[in-house]
C-alpha positions as CSV (number, residue, x, y, z in Angstrom):
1,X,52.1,169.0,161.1
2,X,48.2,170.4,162.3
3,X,48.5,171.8,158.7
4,X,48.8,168.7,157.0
5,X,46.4,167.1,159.1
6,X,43.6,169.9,158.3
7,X,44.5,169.2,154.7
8,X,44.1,165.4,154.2
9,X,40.7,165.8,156.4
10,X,39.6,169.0,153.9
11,X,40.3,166.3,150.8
12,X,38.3,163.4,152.6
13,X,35.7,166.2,153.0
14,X,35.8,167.2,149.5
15,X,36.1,164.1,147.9
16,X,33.6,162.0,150.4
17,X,31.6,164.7,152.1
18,X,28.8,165.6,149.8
19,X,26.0,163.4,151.0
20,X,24.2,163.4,147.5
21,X,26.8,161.0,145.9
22,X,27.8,159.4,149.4
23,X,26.0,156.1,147.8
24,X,28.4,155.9,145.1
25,X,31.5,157.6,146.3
26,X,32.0,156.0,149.3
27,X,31.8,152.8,147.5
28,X,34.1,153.8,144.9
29,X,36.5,154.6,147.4
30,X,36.4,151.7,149.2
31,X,36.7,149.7,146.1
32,X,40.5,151.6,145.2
33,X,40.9,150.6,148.9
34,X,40.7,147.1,148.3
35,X,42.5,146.9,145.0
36,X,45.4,149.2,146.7
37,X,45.8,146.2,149.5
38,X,45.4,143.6,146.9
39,X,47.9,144.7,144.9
40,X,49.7,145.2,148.3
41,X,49.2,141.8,148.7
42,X,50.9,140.9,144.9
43,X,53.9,143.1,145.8
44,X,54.3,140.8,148.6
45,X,54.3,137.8,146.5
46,X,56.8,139.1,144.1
47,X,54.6,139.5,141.0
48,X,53.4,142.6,139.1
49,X,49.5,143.8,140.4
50,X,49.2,145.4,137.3
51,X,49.8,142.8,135.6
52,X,47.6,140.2,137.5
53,X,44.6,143.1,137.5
54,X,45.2,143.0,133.6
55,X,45.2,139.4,133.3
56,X,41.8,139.6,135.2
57,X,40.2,141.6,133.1
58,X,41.6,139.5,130.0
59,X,40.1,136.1,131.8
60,X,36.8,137.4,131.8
61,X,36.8,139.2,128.1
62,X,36.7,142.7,129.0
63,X,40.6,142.7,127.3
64,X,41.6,141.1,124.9
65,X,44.3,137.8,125.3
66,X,47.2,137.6,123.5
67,X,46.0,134.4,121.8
68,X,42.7,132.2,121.5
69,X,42.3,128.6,120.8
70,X,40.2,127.0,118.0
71,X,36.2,128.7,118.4
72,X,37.4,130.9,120.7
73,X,37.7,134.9,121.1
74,X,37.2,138.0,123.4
75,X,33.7,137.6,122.8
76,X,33.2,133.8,123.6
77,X,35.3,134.5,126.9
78,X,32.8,137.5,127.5
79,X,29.6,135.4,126.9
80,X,30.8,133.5,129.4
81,X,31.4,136.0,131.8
82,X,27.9,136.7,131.6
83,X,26.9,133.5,132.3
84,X,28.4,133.3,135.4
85,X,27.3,136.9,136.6
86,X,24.1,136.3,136.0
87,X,23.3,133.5,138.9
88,X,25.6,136.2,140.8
89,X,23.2,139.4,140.1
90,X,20.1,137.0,141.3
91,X,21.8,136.2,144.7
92,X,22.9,139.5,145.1
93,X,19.6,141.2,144.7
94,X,18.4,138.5,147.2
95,X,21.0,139.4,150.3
96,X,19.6,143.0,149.1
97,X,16.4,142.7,149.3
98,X,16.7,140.9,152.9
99,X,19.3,143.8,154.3
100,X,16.3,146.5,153.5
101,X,14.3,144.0,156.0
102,X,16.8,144.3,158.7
103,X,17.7,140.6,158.4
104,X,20.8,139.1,156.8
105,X,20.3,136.0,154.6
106,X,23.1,134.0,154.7
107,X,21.3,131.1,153.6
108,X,21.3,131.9,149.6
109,X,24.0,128.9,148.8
110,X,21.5,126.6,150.0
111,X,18.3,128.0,148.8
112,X,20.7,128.1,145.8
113,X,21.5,124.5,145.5
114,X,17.7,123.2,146.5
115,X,16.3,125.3,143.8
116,X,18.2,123.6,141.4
117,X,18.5,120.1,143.0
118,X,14.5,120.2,142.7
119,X,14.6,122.0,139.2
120,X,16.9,119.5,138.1
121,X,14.6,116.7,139.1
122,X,11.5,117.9,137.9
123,X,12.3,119.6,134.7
124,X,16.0,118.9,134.1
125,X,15.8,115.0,133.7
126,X,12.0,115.5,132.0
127,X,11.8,114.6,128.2
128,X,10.2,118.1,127.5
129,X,10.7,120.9,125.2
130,X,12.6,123.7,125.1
131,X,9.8,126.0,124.7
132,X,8.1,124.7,128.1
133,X,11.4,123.2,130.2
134,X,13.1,126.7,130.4
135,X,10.3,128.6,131.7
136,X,9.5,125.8,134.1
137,X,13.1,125.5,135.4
138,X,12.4,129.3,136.1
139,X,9.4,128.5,137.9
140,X,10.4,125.7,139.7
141,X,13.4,127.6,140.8
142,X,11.4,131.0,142.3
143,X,8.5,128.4,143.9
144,X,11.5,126.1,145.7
145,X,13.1,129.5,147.1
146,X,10.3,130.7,148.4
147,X,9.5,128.2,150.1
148,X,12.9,128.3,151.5
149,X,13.1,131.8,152.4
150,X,9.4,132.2,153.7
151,X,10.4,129.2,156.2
152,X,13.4,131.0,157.3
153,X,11.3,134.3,157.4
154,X,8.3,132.6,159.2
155,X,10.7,131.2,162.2
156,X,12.2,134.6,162.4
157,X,8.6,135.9,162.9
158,X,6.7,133.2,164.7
159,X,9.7,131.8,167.2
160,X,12.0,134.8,166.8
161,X,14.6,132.7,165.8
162,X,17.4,134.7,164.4
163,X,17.8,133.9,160.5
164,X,21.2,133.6,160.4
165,X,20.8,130.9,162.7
166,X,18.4,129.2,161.2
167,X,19.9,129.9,157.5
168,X,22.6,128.3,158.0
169,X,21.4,125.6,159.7
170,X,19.1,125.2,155.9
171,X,22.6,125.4,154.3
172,X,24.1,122.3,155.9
173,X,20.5,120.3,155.5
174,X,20.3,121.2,151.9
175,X,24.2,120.4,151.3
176,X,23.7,117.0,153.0
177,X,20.5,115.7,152.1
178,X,21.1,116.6,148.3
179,X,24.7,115.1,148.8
180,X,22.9,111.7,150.0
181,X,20.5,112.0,147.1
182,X,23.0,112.8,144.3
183,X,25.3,110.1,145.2
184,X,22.5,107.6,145.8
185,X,20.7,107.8,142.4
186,X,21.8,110.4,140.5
187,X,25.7,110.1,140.3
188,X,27.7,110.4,137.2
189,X,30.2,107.5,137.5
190,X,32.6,109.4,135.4
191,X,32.1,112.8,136.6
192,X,31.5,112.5,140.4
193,X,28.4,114.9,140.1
194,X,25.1,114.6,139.1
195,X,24.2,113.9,135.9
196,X,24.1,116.5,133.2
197,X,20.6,118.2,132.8
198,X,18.7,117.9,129.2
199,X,20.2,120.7,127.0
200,X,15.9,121.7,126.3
201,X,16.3,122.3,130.1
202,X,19.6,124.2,130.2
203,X,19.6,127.9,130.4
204,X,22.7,128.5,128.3
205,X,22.8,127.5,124.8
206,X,26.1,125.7,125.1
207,X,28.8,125.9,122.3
208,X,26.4,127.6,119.8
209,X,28.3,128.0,116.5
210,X,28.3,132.2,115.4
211,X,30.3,131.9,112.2
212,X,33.6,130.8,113.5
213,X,33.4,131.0,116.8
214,X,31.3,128.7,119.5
215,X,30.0,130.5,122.5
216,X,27.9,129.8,125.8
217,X,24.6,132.3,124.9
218,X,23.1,132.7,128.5
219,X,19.2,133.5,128.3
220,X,18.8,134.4,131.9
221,X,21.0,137.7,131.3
222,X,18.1,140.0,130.5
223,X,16.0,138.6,132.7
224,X,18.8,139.5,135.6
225,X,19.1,142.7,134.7
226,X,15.1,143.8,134.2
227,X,14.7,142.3,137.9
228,X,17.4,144.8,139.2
229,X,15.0,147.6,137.8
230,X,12.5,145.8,139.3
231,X,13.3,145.3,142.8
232,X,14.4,149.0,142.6
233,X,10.7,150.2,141.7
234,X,9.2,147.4,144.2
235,X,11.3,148.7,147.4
236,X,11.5,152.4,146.6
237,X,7.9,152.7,144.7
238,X,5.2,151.2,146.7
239,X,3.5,150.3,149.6
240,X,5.3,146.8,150.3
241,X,8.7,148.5,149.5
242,X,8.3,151.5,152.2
243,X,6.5,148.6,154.7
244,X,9.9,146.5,154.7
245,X,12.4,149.7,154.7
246,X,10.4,151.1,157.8
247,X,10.9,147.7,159.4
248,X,14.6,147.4,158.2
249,X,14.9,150.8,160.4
250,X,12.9,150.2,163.6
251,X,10.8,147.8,163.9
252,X,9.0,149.3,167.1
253,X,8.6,152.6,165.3
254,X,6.9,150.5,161.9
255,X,4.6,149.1,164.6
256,X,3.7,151.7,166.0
257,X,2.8,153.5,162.9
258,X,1.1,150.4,162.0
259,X,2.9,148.2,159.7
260,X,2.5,144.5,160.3
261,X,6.0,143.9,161.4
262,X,5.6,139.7,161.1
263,X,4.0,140.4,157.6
264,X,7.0,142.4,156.1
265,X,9.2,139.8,157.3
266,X,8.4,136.7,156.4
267,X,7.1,138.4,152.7
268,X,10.8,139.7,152.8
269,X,12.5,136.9,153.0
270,X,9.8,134.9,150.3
271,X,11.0,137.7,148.0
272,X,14.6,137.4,149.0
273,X,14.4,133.0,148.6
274,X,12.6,133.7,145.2
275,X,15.7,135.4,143.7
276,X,18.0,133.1,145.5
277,X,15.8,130.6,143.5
278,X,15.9,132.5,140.2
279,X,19.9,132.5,141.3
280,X,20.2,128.4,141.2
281,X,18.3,127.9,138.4
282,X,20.6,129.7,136.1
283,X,23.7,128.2,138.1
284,X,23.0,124.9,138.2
285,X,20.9,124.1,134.6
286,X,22.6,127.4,133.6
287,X,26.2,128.1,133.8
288,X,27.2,124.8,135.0
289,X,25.0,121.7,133.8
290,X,25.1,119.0,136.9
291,X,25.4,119.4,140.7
292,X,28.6,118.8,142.6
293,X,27.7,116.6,145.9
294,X,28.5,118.4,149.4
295,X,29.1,121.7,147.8
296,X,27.9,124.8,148.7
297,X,28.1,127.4,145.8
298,X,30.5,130.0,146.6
299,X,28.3,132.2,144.8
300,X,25.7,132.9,147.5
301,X,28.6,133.9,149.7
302,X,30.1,136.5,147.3
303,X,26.3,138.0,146.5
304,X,27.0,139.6,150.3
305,X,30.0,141.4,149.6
306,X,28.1,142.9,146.2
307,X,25.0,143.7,148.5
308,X,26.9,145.3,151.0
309,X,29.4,146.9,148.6
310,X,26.1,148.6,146.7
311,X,24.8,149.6,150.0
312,X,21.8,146.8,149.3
313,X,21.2,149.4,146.1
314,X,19.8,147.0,143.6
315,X,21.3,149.1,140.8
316,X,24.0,149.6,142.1
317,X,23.9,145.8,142.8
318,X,24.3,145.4,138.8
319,X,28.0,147.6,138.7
320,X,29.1,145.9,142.3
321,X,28.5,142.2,141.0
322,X,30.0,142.8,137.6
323,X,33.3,143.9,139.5
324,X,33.2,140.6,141.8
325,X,32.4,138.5,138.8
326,X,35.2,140.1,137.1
327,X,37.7,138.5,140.0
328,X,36.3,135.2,140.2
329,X,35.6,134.5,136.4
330,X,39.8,136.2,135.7
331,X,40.9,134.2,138.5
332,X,41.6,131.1,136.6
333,X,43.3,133.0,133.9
334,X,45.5,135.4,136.4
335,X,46.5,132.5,137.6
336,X,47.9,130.3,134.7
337,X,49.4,134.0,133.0
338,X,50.8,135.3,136.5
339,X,52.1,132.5,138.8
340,X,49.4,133.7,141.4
341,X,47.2,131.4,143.1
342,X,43.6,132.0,142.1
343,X,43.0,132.3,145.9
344,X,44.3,135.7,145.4
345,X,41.2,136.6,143.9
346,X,39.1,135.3,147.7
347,X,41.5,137.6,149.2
348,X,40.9,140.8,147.1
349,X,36.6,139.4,147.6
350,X,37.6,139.3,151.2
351,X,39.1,143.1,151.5
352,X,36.4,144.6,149.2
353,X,33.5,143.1,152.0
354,X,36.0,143.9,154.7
355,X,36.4,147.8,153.4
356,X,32.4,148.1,152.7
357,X,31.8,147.0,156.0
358,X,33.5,150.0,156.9
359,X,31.1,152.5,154.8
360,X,28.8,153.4,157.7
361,X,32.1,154.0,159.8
362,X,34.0,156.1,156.8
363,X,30.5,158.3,156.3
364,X,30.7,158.8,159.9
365,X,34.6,160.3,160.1
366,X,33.5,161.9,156.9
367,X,31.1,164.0,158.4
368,X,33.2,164.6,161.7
369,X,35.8,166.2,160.4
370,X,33.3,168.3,158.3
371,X,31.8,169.9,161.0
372,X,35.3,169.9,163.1
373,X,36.8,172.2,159.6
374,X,33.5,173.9,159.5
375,X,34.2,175.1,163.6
376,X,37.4,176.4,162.4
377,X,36.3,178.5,159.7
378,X,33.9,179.9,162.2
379,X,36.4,180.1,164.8
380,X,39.0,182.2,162.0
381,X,36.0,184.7,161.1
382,X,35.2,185.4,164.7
C-alpha cells in the first residue's frame, strides 16, 4: 500500500514537478481535471460527455456539423467563434494585467458595458464613416475604461478602498444608470434593447457574402491578438512592467526599493479599464449590435477564470480564452444536439476556475512530495 502511494506521488513528481513547464503543465492538468468532472457531471445526467464535448467543439466550428443551413458552413460558424472570443481575450488580458498589480478587477462587466453604452452614443448612432466610426468606437471604448479603471485604481490608492469593493459597486451603477437610459430614450420597441448601432460603426462586418456563404468578418481579431504580445513585452520588458510585478509581490518591499506604490496602482488599473474598454467595444458594436438593459455581460466574469487559468500569462491568456470561448459559443449547439442544458457549460466554467484556483496549492504538494521521495532515495543510499 506505501508502494503504491510512493508511486502515484513519483508520477505527480514526474509529470508536474519540473518547475520550467510548471506554467503550462499545471494548467494543463487542471484543465483534464475539469473536463474529467464535467463529463462526471454528463454521466450523471444520463448523456454521452463525449458526445456533448464533440458537439461543443462542432457549435463553435472547430468540427464540422453534420448539416448547415442555407449560407452557412464550418467556417461561418468559426468566424463567429472569433467574434465572440475576441471581446473575451480583451477582458481577459484586463483581469491579467490587474492580478500582476496584486488587485483583482472584478469590475470588467461594467467597465464593459459603459465603454460601449458611451461608444454607442457617441459614435454608434453618429452619421459617420466607416473609415473614421471604427477607429473612434476604439477610442472611445479605451478612453471610457480608463477612466473607469483609474477611478477604481485611484480609491484603491488614495482612500484604500479595496477594488473589489468599489468594482462592484461600478458594476451595479453602470448596469442601472445605463438600464434607466436605455429604456428611457434609446429602447427598441420590438427588440427590448437598445437600438441597433450604424453598421459604419459596427466592428463586424455582418453577413458579408464570400461566394456562397455569408459570414460575421470580426476586425477587432488581430487587433486582440497583437495586444496579447503586447501586454507580454509591457509587463515582462520594461520599467512599468517590473514597477507593477514588484508591487503585485510586496508592496512594502517595492517601496522600500523605491517604487511609487500609489503610481503603479492606479496606472494598473488605467491599463487594466483600457482593455476592459477595448473589450466592450467589440461586444457591444462588435459581436452583438445593441445593449440589453440591466445586464451585465457574462463575459467580464468568464475573463477571470481564463486569467487565472493562464496564471495572468497574457499568452497564455490567448490558448486559456480560446478553450472558454469554445464552451460558451458550443453551448447553444450541445444543447439543441445533446438534450443538455447549456448551463452545463457554466458548470464545466465553474470547475475549470475552481481547479485553477488550486494551482498554487497543487505546485505546492508537487514540490512536497519531491523533496519527501528525494529524502528517501537519500535515506536508501545511506
Amino acid at each position: 500500500m506505501k508502494g503504491n502511494k510512493h508511486g502515484i506521488k513519483r508520477g505527480f513528481v514526474r509529470l508536474l514537478g519540473d518547475g520550467r513547464y510548471q506554467a503550462v503543465s499545471i494548467p494543463v492538468f487542471a484543465i483534464v481535471l475539469s473536463l474529467l468532472a464535467g463529463a462526471a457531471v454528463i454521466l450523471l445526467l444520463g448523456k454521452n460527455p463525449l458526445a456533448a464535448y464533440q458537439n461543443l467543439l462542432q457549435g463553435s466550428g472547430i468540427l464540422p456539423k453534420p448539416s448547415y443551413a442555407g449560407y452557412k458552413s464550418m467556417v461561418t460558424d468559426f468566424t463567429s467563434f472569433l467574434n465572440a472570443w475576441t471581446p473575451m481575450l480583451f477582458a481577459s488580458l484586463s483581469v491579467a494585467v490587474a492580478l500582476r498589480a496584486g488587485l483583482f478587477n472584478i469590475g470588467v462587466s461594467g467597465q464593459m458595458l459603459a465603454a460601449g453604452f458611451i461608444a454607442t452614443l457617441t459614435v454608434g448612432y453618429s452619421p459617420l464613416g466607416a473609415v473614421a466610426a471604427k477607429p473612434l468606437v476604439l477610442a472611445v471604448g479605451v478612453l471610457v475604461g480608463m477612466a473607469v479603471g483609474g477611478a477604481i485604481g485611484w480609491l484603491k490608492h488614495k482612500f484604500n478602498i479595496n477594488e473589489v469593493v468599489s468594482s462592484i459597486m461600478l458594476n451595479y451603477i453602470a448596469q442601472y444608470v445605463i438600464s434607466f437610459f436605455i429604456n428611457t430614450y434609446y429602447v427598441n420597441p420590438v427588440s427590448r434593447q437598445s437600438n441597433a448601432v450604424s453598421r459604419a460603426a459596427r466592428l463586424t462586418l455582418m453577413d458579408t457574402p464570400v461566394g456562397n456563404l455569408k459570414m460575421d468578418i470580426p476586425l477587432g481579431i488581430l487587433l486582440a491578438l497583437l495586444t496579447a504580445f503586447l501586454i507580454q513585452f509591457l509587463l515582462e520588458r520594461t520599467v512599468f512592467g517590473y514597477e507593477v510585478k514588484c508591487v503585485g509581490i510586496n508592496q512594502n518591499a517595492a517601496r522600500y526599493a523605491g517604487v511609487q506604490v500609489g503610481k503603479s496602482v492606479v496606472s494598473a488599473m488605467v491599463l487594466s479599464g483600457a482593455l476592459a474598454g477595448l473589450a466592450g467595444a467589440t461586444y457591444y458594436l462588435g459581436y452583438f449590435g445593441s445593449i440589453q438593459p440591466r445586464v451585465l455581460p457574462s463575459t467580464g466574469f468568464d475573463a477571470v477564470a481564463v486569467s487565472l487559468l493562464a496564471n495572468s500569462h497574457p499568452i497564455g491568456i490567448i490558448f486559456s480564452s480560446f478553450l472558454i470561448t469554445i464552451i460558451s459559443k458550443g453551448s447553444t449547439y450541445m444543447s439543441s444536439s445533446s438534450g443538455l442544458e447549456s448551463e452545463i457549460a457554466s458548470v464545466i466554467t465553474g470547475v475549470i476556475l475552481l481547479f485553477s484556483a488550486c494551482g498554487a496549492f497543487i505546485r505546492y504538494k508537487v514540490k512536497s512530495w519531491k523533496d519527501e521521495l528525494a529524502e528517501a532515495n537519500e535515506g536508501r543510499q545511506r
